[in-house]
C-alpha positions as CSV (number, residue, x, y, z in Angstrom):
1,X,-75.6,-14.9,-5.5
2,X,-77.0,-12.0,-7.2
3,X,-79.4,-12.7,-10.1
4,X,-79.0,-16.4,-9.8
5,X,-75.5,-16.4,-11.3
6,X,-73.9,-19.5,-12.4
7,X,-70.3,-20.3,-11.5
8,X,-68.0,-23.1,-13.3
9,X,-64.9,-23.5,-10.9
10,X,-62.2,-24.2,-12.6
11,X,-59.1,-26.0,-10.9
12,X,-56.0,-26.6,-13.2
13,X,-52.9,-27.4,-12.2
14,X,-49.7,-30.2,-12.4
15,X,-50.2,-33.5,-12.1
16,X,-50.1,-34.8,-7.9
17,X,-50.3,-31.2,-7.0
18,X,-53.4,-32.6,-4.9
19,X,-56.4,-31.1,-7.5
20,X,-58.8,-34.1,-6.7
21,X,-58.6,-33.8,-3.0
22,X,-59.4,-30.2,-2.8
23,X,-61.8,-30.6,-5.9
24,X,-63.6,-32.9,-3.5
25,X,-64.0,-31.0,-0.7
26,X,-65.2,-28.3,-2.9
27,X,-67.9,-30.1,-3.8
28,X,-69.2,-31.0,-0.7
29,X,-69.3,-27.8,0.7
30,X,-71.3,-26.4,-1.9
31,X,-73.2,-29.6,-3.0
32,X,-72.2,-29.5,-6.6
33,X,-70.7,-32.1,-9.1
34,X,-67.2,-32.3,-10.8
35,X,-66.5,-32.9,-13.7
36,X,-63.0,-34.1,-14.9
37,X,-60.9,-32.5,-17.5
38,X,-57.8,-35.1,-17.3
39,X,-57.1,-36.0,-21.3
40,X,-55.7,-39.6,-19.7
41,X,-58.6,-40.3,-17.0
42,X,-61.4,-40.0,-19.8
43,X,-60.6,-43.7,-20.9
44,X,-62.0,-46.4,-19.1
45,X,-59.1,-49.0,-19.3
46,X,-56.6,-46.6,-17.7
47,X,-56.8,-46.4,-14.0
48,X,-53.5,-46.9,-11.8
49,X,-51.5,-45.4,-14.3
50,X,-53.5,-41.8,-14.6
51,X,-53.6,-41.9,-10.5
52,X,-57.8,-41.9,-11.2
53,X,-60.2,-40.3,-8.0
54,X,-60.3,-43.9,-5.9
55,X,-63.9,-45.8,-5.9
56,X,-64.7,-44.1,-2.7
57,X,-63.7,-40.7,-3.9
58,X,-66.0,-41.3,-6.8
59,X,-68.5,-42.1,-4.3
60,X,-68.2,-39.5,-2.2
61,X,-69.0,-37.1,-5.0
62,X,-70.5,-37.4,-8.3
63,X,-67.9,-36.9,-11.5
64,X,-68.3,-36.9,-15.3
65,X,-65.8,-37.7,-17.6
66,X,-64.0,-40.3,-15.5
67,X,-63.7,-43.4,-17.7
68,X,-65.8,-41.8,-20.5
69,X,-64.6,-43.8,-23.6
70,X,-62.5,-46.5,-24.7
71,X,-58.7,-46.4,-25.5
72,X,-60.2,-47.3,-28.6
73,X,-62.5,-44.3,-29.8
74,X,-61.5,-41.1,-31.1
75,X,-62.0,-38.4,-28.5
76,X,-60.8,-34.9,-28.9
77,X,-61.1,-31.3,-27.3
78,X,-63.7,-30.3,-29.5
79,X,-65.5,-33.8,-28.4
80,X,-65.2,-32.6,-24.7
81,X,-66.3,-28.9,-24.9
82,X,-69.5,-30.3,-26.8
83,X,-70.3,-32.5,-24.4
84,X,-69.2,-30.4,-21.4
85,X,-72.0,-27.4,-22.4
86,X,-74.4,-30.0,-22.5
87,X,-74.0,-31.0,-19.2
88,X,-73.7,-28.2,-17.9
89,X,-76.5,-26.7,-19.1
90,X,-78.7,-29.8,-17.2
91,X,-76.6,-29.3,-14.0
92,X,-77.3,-25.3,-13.9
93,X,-80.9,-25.7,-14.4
94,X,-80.9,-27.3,-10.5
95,X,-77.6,-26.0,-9.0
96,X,-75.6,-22.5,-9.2
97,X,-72.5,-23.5,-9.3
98,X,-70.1,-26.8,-11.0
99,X,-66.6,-27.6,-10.1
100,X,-63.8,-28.6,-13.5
101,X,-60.6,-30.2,-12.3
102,X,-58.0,-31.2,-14.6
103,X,-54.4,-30.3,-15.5
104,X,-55.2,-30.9,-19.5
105,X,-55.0,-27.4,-20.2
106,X,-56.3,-27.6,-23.8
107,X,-59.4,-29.2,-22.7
108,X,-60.2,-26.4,-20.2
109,X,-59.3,-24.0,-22.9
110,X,-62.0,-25.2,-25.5
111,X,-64.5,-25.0,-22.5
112,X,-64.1,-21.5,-21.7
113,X,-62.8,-20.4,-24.7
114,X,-64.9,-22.3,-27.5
115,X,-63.0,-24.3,-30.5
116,X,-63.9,-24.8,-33.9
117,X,-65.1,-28.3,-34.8
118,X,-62.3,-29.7,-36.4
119,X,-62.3,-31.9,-39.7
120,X,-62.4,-35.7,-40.0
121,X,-59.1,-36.5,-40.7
122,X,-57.9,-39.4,-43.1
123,X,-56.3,-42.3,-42.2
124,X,-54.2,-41.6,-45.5
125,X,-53.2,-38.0,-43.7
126,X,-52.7,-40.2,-40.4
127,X,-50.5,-42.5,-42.0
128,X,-48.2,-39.6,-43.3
129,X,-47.8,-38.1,-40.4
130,X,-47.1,-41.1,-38.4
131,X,-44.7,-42.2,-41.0
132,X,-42.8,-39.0,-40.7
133,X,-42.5,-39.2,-36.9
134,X,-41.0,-42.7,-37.1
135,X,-38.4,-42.0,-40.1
136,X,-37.5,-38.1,-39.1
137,X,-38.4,-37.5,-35.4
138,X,-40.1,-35.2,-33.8
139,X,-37.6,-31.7,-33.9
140,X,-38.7,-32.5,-37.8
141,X,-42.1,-32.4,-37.1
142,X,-41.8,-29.4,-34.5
143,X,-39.7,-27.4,-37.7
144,X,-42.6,-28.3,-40.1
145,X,-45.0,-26.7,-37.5
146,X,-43.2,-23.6,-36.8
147,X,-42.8,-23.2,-40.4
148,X,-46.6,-24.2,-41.0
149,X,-48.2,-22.7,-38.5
150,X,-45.9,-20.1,-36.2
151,X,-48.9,-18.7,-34.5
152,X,-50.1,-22.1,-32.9
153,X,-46.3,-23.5,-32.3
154,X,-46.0,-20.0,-30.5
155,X,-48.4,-21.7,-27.2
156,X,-48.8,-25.6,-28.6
157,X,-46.5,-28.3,-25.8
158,X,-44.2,-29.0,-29.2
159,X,-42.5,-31.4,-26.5
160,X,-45.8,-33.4,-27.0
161,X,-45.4,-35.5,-29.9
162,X,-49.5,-36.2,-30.0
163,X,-50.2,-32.6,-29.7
164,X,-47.4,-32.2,-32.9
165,X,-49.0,-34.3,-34.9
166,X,-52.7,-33.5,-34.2
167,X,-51.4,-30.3,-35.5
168,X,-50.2,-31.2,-38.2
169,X,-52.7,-34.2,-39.8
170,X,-55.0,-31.1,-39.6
171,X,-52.8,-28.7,-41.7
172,X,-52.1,-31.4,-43.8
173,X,-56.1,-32.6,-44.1
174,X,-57.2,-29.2,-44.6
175,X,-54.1,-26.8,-46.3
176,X,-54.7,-24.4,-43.2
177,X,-53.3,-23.8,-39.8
178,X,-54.0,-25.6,-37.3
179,X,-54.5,-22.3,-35.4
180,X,-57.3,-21.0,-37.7
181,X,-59.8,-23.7,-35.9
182,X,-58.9,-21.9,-32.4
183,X,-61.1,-19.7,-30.6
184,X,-62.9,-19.8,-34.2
185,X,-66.5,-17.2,-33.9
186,X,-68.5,-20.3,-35.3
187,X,-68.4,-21.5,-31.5
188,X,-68.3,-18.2,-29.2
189,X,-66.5,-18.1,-25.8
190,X,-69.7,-18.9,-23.4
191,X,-71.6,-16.4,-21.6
192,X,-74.3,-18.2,-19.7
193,X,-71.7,-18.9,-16.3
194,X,-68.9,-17.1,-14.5
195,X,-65.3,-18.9,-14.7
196,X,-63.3,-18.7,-11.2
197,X,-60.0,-20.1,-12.2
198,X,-58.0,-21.7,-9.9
199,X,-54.2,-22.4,-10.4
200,X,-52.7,-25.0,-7.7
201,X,-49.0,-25.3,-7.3
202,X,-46.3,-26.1,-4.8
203,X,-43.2,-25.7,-4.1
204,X,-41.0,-27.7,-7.1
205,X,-38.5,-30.1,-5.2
206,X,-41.3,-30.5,-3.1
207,X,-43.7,-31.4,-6.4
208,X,-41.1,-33.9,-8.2
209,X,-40.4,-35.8,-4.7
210,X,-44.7,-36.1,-4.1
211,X,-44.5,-37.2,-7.7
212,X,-41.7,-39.9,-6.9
213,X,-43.7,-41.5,-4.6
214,X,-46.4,-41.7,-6.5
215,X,-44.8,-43.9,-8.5
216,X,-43.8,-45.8,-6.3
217,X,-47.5,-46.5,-5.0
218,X,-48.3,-47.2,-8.5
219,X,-46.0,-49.9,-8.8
220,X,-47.0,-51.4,-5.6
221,X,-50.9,-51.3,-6.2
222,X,-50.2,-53.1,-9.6
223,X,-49.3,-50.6,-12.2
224,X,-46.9,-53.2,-14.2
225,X,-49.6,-55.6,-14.5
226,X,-52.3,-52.7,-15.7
227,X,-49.5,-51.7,-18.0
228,X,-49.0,-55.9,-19.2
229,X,-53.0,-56.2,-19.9
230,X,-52.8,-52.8,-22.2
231,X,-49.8,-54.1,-24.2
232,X,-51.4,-55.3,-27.6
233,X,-52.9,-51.7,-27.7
234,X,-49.6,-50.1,-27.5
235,X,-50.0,-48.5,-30.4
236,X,-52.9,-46.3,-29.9
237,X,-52.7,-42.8,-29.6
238,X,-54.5,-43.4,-25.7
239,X,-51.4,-45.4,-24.3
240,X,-48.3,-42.8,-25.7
241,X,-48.8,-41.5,-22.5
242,X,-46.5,-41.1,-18.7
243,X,-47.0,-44.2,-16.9
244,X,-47.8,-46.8,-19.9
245,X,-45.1,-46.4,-22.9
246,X,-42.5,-46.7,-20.8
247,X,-43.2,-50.5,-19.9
248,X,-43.0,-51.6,-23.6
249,X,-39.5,-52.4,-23.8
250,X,-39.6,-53.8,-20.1
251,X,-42.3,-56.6,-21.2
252,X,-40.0,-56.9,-24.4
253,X,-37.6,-58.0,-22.2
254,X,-34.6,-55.0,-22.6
255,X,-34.9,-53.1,-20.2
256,X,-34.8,-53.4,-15.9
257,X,-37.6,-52.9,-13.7
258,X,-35.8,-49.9,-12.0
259,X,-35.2,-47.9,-15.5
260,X,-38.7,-48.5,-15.5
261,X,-40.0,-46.3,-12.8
262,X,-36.9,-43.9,-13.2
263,X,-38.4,-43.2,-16.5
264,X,-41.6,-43.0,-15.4
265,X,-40.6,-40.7,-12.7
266,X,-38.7,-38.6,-14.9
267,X,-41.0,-38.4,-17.6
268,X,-43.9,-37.3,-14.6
269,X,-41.8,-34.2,-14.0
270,X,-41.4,-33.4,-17.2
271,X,-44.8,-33.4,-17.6
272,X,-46.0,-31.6,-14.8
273,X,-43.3,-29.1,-16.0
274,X,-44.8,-28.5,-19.1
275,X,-48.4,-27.9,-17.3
276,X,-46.7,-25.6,-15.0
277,X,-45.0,-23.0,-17.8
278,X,-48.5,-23.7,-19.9
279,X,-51.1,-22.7,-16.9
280,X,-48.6,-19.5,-16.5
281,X,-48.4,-18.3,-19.5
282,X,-51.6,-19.4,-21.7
283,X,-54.3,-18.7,-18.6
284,X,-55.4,-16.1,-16.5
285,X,-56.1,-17.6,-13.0
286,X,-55.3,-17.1,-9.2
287,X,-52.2,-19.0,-8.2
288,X,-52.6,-21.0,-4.8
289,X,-49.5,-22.3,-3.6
290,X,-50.6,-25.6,-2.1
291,X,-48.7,-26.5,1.5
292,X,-48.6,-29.9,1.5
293,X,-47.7,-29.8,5.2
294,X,-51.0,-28.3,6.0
295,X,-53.6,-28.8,2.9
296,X,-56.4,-27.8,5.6
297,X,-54.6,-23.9,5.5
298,X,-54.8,-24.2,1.9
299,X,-58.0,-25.6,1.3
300,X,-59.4,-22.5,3.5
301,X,-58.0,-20.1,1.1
302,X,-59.3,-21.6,-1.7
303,X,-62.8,-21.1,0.1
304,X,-62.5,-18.1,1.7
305,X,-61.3,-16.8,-2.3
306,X,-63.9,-18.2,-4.1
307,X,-66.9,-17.3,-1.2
308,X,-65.7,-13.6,-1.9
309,X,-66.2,-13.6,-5.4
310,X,-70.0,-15.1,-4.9
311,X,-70.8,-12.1,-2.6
């Protein structure tokens, strides 16, 4: 690598796309760490639901940001590109390049981007905007955005009723868009390592039915008793997420077991929908259809792409 370089590989994609595995792999070939840059695996008291790297996969490489905080604690974007330049200004001083796998596009974003710190918001402002979600719904909240901030509703996930209302408590907090606090000069888009982004995806019908059965071998490895133990903190921003708010109304005792993982299911497509049409259109990256028939063929492009950008 000319002039001692440093290279953060970056690969984004849907969710069960097969990131981790290839992330892995990665790793091992060019002795390097990973570190995570899954909004939902950050928390430590999430694990089946979030499909987290398996003990031995964590042991097989070293990760950061895997069960980083509690379900509890306030984390945010800004949180994670703060702590993701410190880190990685350790791991460059011994090793050239780091691999970043994740499909939480926002996350990536603040890391090669840079994002503003954003305010401290009131629990007052909190409590408004929560409100207004309950009694009016979110296409009232998506309005008030568009009308509040166009620019940011232009590329926010408005289907995302936490990423809405971030939006808005901030607007509301500070009397300015929530856009004004992206890609702000007070923290400048980094310069000391190279980005390679990396976009994995796969054929769709053959995405959703990977996705399907991953359900499925949530459910059998104990997701619905994960999701029982998490139910007091419902309520928490951490568990509106796929594969925990659905069980709610199940432990109530209204709805079936099988609307259960159809929703769950459904919801999981949805999602990795969302991440599909976001990694498209809001980031510049090489797209690597993933065979799931033969990941060894893919895994090879992958390397033989990113050894010819180190030349």
């Amino acid at each position: 690598m000319a002039g001692n370089q440093k290279y953060l590989i970056v690969i984004a994609g849907p969710t069960a796309v097969g990131k981790t595995n290839i992330a892995i792999e990665l790793a091992k070939t060019f002795n390097t760490v990973i570190l995570s840059a899954d909004s939902r695996q950050i928390y430590k008291e999430l694990n089946i639901g979030v499909a987290k790297p398996s003990a031995e996969q964590l042991q097989e490489v070293k990760h950061y940001f895997i069960s980083h905080v509690s379900i509890t604690e306030d984390y945010s974007a800004y949180d994670y590109q703060k702590e993701v330049h410190q880190l990685l200004s350790q791991i460059f001083k011994e090793k050239d390049i780091a691999i970043m796998c994740g499909g939480t596009g926002f996350y990536i974003n603040a890391v090669l981007n840079g994002l503003n710190e954003l305010p401290q918001i009131s629990g007052e402002t909190k409590d408004v905007v929560k409100n207004l979600l309950k009694e009016k719904g979110l296409l009232y909240l998506q309005n008030e955005l568009k009308r509040k901030d166009p620019l940011y509703y232009q590329k926010a996930d408005v289907h995302n009723p936490a990423r809405v209302c971030r939006a808005l408590e901030i607007i509301y907090e500070t009397g300015r868009p929530f856009s004004d606090f992206l890609n702000d000069q007070l923290i400048q888009k980094p310069s000391y390592f190279i980005p390679v982004n990396l976009f994995l995806n796969m054929n769709r019908s053959e995405l959703y039915e990977r996705i399907n059965q991953r359900v499925i071998q949530m459910i059998e490895t104990g997701l619905e008793a994960e999701a029982r133990s998490l139910y007091l903190y419902k309520n928490l921003k951490a568990l509106n997420t796929v594969g925990y708010k659905e069980w709610w109304k199940y432990v109530e005792g209204t709805i079936s077991l099988q609307s259960v993982i159809e929703q769950i299911q459904r919801n999981t497509r949805q999602y990795a929908k969302r991440q599909i049409t976001w990694f498209k259109h809001q980031w510049k990256a090489k797209e690597i259809k993933i065979k799931a028939e033969n990941i060894d063929q893919s895994y090879n492009e992958i390397l033989l792409f990113i050894q010819g950008l180190l030349k």
